[in-house]
C-alpha positions in Angstrom: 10.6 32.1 -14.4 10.0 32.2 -18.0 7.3 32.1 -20.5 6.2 29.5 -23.9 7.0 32.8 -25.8 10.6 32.6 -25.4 10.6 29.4 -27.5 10.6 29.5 -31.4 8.6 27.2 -33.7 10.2 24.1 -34.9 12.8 23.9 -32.3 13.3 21.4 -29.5 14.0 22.3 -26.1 14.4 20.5 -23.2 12.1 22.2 -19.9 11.1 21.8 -16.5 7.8 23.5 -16.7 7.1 23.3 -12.9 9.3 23.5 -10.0 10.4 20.3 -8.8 8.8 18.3 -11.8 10.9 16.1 -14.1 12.3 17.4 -17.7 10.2 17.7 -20.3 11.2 17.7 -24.3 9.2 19.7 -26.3 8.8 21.1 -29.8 7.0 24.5 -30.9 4.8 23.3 -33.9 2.7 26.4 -34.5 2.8 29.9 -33.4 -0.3 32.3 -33.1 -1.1 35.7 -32.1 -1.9 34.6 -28.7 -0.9 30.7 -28.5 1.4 28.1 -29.1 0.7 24.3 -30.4 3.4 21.9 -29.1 4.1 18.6 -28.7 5.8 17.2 -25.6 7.5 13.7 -25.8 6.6 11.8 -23.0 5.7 7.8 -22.6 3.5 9.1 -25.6 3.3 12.1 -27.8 0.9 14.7 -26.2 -0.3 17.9 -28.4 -1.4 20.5 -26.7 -2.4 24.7 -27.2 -0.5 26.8 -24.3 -1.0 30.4 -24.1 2.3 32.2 -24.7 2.1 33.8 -21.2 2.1 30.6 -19.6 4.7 29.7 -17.4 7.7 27.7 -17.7 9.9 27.1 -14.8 12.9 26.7 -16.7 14.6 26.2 -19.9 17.3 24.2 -20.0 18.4 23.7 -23.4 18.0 24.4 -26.9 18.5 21.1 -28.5 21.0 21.2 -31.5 20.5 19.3 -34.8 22.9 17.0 -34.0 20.7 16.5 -30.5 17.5 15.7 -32.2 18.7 13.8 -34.9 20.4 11.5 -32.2 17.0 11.6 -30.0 15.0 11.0 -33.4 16.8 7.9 -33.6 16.9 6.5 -30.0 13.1 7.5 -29.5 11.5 5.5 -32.5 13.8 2.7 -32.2 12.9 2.0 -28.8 9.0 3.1 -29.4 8.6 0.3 -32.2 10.2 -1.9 -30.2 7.4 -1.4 -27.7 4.6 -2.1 -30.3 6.6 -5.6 -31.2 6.2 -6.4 -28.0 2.3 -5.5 -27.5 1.6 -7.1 -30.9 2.8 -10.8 -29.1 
């Protein structure tokens, strides 16, 4: 088991923050004494303030630059595709 102060600020990683839930990708936005600010990429982009002694079942990965830029890319394109089809 490990814990959201593992994880560095600005960084993308993929998680599975409970046992026997799916992946999650996150980034570390902001990092305070006591908490963390992320944002998790799901359906939709949730922002959220997690404790740094929260648990996290387990980290997976650290995505590389070449991994986020390639994610980036995929994620927005299919995302405003989404909106074209809402705006019909």
């Amino acid at each position: 088991m490990y814990s959201y102060a593992l994880l560095e600020p600005g960084c993308f990683y993929l998680v599975q923050e409970k046992e026997n839930e799916g992946l999650t990708l996150l980034q570390v936005k902001l990092i305070t004494d006591h908490c963390m600010y992320i944002e998790k990429y799901l359906d939709k982009i949730i922002q959220e303030w997690k404790r740094k002694s929260d648990p996290i079942f387990d980290i997976l990965e650290l995505l590389s630059d070449e991994n986020v830029k390639e994610w980036t890319s995929a994620y927005y394109s299919s995302e405003d595709a989404y909106h074209e089809e809402d705006d019909e």
